[in-house]
BAKOL-512618 format. One record per atom (N, C-alpha, C, CB): residue in three letters; atom name; x, y, z. Coordinates in steps of 0.1 Angstrom, whole numbers, plus 2048, in hexadecimal, padded with zeros to 3 digits. Glycine has a CB too. Layout:
<recs>
 resn name east north  up
  ALA   CA    X     Y   Z
...
</recs>
This chain:
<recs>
 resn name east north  up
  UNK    N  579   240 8C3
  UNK   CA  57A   246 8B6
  UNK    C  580   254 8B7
  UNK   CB  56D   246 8AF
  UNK    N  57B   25A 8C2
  UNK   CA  57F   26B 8C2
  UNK    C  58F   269 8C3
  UNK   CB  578   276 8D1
  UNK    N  592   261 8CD
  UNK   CA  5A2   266 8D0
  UNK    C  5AA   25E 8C8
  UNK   CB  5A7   264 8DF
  UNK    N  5A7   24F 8BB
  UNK   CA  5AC   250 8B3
  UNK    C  5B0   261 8AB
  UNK   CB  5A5   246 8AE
  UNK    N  5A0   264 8A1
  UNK   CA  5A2   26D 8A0
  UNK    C  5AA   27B 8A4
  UNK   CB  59D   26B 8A0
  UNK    N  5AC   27E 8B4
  UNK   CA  5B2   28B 8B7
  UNK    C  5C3   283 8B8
  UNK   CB  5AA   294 8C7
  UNK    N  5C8   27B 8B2
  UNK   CA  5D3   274 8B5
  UNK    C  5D9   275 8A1
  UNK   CB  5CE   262 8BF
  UNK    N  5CB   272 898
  UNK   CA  5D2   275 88C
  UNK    C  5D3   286 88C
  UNK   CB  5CB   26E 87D
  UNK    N  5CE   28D 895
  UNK   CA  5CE   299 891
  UNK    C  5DD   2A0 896
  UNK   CB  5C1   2A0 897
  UNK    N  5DE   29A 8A6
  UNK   CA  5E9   2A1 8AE
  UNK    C  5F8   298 8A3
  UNK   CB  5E8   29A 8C4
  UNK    N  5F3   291 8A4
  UNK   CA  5FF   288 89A
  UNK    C  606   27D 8A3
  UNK   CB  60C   293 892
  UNK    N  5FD   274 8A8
  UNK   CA  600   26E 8B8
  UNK    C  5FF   25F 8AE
  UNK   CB  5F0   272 8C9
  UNK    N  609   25D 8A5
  UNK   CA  60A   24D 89E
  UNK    C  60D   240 8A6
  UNK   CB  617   24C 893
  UNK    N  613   23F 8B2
  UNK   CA  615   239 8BB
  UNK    C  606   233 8C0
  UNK   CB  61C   242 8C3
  UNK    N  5FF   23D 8C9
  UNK   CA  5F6   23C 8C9
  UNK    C  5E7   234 8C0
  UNK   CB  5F8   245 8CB
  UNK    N  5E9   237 8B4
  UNK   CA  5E6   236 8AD
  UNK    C  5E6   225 8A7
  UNK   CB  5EA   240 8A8
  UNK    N  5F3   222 8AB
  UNK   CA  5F5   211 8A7
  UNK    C  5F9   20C 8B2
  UNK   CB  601   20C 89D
  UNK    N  5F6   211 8BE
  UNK   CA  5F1   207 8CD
  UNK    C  5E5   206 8CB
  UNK   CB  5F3   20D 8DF
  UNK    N  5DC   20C 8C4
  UNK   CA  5CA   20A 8C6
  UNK    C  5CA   201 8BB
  UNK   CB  5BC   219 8C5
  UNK    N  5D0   200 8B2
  UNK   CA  5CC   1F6 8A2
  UNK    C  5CD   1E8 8A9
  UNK   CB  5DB   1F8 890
  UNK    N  5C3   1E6 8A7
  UNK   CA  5C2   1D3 8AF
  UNK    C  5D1   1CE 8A9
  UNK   CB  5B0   1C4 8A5
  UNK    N  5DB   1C5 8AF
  UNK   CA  5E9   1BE 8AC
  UNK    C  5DE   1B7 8A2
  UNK   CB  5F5   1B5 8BA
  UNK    N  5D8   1B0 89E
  UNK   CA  5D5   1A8 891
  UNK    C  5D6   1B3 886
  UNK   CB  5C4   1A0 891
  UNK    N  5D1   1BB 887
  UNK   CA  5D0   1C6 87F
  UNK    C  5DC   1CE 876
  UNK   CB  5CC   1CF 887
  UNK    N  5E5   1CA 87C
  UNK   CA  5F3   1D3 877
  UNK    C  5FC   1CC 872
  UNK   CB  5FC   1D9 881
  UNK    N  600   1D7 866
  UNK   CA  60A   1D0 85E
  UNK    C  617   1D5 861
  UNK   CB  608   1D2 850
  UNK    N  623   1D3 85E
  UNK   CA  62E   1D2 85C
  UNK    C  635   1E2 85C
  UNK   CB  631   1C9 851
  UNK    N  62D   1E8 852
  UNK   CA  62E   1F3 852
  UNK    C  627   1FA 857
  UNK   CB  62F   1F7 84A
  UNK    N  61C   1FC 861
  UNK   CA  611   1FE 868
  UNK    C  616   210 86C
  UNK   CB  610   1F0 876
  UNK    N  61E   20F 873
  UNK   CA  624   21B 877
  UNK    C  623   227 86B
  UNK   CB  633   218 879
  UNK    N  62B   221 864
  UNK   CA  631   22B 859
  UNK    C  624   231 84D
  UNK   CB  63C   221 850
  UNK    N  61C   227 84F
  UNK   CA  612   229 847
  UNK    C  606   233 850
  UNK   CB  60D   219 842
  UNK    N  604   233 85D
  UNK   CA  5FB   23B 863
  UNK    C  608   249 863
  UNK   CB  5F4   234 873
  UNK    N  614   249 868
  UNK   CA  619   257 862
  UNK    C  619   25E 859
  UNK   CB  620   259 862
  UNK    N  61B   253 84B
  UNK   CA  615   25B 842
  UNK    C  60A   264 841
  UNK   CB  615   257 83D
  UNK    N  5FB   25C 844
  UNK   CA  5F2   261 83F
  UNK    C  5F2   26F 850
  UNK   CB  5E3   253 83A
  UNK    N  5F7   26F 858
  UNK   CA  5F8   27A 863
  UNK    C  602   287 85C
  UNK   CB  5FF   273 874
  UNK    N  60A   27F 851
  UNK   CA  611   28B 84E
  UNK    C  60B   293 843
  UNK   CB  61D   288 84B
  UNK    N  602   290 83C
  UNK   CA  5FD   293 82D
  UNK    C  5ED   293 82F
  UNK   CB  603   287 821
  UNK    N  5E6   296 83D
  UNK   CA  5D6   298 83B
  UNK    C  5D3   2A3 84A
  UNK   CB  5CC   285 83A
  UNK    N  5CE   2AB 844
  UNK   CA  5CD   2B5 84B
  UNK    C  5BC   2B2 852
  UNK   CB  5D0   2C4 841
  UNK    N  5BD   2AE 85A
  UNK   CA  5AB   2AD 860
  UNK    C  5A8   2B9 864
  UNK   CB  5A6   2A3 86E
  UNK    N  598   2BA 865
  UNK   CA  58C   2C6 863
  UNK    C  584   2C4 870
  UNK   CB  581   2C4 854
  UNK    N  57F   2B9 86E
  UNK   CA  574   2B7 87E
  UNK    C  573   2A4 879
  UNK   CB  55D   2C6 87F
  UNK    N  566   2A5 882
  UNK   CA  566   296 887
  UNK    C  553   298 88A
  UNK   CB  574   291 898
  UNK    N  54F   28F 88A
  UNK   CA  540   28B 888
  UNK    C  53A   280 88C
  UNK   CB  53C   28A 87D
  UNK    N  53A   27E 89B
  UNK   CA  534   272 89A
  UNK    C  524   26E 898
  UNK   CB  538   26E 8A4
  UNK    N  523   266 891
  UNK   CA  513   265 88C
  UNK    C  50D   257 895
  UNK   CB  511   260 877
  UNK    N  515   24B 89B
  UNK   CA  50B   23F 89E
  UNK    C  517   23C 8A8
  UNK   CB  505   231 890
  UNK    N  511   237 8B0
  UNK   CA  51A   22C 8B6
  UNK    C  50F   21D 8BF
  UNK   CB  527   236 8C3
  UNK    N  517   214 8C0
  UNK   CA  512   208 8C4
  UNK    C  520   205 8CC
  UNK   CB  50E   1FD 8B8
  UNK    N  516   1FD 8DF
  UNK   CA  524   1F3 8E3
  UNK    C  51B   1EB 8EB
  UNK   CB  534   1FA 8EE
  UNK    N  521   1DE 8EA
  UNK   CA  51B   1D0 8EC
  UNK    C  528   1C9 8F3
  UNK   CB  516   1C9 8DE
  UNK    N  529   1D2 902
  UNK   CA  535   1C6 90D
  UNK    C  544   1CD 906
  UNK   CB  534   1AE 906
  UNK    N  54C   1C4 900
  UNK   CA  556   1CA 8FB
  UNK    C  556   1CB 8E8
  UNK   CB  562   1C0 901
  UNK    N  54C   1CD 8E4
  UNK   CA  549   1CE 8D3
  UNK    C  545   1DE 8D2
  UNK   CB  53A   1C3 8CD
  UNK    N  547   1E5 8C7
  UNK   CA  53F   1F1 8CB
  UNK    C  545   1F1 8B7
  UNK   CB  546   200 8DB
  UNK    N  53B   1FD 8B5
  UNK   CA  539   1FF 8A6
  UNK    C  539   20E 8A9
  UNK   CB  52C   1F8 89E
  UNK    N  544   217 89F
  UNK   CA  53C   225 8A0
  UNK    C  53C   22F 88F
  UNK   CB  547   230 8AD
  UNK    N  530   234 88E
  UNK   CA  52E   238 881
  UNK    C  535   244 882
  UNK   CB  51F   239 87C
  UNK    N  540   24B 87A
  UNK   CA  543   25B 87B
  UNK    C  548   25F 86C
  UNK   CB  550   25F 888
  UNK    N  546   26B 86A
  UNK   CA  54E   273 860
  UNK    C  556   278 867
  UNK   CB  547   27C 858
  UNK    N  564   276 866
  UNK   CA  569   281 861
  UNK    C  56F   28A 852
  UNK   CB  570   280 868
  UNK    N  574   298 857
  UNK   CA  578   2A0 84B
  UNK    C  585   2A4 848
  UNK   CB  572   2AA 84B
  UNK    N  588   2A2 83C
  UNK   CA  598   2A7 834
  UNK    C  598   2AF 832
  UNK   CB  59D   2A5 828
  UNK    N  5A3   2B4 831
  UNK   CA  5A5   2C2 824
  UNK    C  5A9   2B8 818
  UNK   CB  5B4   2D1 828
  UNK    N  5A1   2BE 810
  UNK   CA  5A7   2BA 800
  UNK    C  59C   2C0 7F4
  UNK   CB  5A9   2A6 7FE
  UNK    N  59F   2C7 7F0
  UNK   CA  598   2D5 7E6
  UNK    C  588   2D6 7E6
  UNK   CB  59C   2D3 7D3
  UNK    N  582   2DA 7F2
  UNK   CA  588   2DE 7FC
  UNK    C  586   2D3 80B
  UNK   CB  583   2ED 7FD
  UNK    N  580   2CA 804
  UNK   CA  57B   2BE 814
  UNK    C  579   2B5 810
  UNK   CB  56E   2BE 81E
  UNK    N  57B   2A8 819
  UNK   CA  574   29C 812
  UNK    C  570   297 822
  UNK   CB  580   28F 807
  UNK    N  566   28E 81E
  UNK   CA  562   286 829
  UNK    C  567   273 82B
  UNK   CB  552   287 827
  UNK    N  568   273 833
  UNK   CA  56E   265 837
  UNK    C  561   25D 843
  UNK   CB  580   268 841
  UNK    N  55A   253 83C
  UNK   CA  54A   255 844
  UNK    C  54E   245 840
  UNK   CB  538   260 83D
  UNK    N  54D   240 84D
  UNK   CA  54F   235 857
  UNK    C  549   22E 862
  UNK   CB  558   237 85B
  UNK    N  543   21E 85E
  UNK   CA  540   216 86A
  UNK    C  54F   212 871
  UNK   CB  536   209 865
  UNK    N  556   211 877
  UNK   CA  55D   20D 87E
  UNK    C  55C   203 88C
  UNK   CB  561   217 87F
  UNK    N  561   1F7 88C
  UNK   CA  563   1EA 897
  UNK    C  56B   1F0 89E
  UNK   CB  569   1DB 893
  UNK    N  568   1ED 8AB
  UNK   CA  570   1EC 8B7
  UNK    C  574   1DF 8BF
  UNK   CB  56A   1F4 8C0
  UNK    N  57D   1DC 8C4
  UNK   CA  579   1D3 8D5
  UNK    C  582   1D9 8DD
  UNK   CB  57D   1C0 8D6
  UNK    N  57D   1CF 8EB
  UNK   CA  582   1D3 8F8
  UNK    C  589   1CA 8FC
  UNK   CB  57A   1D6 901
  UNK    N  596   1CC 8FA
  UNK   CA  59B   1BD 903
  UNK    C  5A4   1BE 90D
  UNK   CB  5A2   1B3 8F9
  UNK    N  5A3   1BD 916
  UNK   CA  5AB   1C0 926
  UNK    C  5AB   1CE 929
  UNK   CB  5BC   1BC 927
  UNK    N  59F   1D3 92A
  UNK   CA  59E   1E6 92D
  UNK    C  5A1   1EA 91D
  UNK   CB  5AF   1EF 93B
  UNK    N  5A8   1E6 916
  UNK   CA  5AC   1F2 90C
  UNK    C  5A6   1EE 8FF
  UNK   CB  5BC   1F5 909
  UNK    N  5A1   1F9 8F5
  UNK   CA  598   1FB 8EE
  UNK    C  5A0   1F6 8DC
  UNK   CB  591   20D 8F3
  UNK    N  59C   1EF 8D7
  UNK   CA  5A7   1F1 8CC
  UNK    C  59D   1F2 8BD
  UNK   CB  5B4   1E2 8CB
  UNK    N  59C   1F7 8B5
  UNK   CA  59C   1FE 8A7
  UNK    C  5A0   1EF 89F
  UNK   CB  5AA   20C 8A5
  UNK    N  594   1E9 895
  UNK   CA  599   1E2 88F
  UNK    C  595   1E3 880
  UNK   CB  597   1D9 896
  UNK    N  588   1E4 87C
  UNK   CA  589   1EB 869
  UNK    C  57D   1F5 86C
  UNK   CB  584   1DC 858
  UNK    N  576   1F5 863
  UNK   CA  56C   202 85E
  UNK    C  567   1FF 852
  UNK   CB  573   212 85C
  UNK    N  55C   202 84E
  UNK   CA  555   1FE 83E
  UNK    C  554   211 83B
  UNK   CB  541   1F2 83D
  UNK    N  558   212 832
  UNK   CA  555   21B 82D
  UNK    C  546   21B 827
  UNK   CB  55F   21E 824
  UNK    N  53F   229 828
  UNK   CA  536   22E 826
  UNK    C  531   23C 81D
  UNK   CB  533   22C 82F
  UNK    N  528   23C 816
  UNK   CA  527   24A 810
  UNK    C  524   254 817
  UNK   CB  520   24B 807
  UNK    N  52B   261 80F
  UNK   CA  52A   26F 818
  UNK    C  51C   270 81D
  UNK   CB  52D   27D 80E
  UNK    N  522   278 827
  UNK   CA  513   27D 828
  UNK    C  508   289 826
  UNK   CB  512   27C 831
  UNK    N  506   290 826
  UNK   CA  4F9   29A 81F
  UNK    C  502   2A4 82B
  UNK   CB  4E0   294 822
  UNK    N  504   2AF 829
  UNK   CA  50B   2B8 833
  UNK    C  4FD   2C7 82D
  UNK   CB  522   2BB 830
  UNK    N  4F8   2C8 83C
  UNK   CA  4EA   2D4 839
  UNK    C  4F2   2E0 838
  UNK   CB  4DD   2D8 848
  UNK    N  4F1   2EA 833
  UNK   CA  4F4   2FA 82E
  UNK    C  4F7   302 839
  UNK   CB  4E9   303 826
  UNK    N  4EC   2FA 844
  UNK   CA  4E8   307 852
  UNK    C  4ED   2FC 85E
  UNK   CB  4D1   30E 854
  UNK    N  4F2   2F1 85D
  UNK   CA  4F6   2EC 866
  UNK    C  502   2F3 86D
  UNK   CB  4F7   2E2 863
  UNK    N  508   2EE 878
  UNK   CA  518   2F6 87A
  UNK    C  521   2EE 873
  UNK   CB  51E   2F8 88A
  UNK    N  52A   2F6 871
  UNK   CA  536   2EF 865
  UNK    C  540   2E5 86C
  UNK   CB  541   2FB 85E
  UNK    N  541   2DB 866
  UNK   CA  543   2D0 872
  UNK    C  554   2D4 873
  UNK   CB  540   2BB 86C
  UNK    N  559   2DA 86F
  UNK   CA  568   2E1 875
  UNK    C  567   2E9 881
  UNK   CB  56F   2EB 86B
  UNK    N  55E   2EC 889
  UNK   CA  55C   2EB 898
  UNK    C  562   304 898
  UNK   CB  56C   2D6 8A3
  UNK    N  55D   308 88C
  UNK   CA  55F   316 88B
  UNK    C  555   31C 890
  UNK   CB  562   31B 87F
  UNK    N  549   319 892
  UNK   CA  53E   31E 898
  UNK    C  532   326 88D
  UNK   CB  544   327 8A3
  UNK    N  536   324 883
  UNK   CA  52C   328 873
  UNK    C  524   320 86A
  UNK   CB  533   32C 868
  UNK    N  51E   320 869
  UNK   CA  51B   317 862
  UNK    C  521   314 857
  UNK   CB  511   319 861
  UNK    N  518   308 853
  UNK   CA  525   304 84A
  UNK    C  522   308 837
  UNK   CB  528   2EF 84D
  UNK    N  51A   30D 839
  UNK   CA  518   319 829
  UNK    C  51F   31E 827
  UNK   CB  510   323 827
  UNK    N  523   32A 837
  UNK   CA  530   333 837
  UNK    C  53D   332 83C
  UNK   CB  52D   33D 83B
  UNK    N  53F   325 83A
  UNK   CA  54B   31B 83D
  UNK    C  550   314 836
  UNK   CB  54A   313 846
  UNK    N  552   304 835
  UNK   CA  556   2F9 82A
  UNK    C  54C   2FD 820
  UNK   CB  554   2E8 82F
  UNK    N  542   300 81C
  UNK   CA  533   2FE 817
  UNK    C  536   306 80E
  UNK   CB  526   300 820
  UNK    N  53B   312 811
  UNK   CA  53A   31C 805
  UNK    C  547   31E 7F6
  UNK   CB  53B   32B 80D
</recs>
């Protein structure tokens, strides 16, 4: 999940649709992860759960947008393993989650996040 993630950030779309399981992808598969790399500015990343069972694995994370001023994207997400390599296949979306005042601000600035996203 991280290096999906640091791949929509760097803007690594390639990458990005070698890990999407081939059942998974559509036609426009490409074009449609460039888009959303060209038009969403990510914040940080959160991982909350993970589970792996052989080649199955499940991982719970938020990540964060910019959009007036953040949104969260909070996700179970499927994996498998098939011949060494790891592939990305859906996610259930899930509700936000409770973000504490005095925690650190999950944009990785070193403040909390009151006096960061929070405020």
């Amino acid at each position: 999940m991280r290096s999906r993630y640091s791949a929509f950030c760097l803007g690594h779309a390639n990458y990005l649709l070698t890990t999407l399981h081939p059942s998974k992808r559509r036609p426009d598969e490409l074009k449609q992860i460039e888009n959303t790399i060209n038009t969403t500015a990510w914040l940080g990343l959160k991982i909350l759960d993970h589970k792996q069972a052989n080649d199955l694995a499940e991982v719970e994370f938020v990540a964060f947008y910019e959009d007036a001023p953040f949104v969260q994207l909070h996700e179970r997400s499927r994996f498998t393993r098939e011949a060494g390599q790891w592939f990305y296949h859906d996610g259930v979306f899930m509700p936000d989650i409770k973000l504490g005042r005095n925690e650190p601000c999950f944009c990785g600035s070193g403040t909390k996040f009151k006096h960061c996203h929070g405020s």
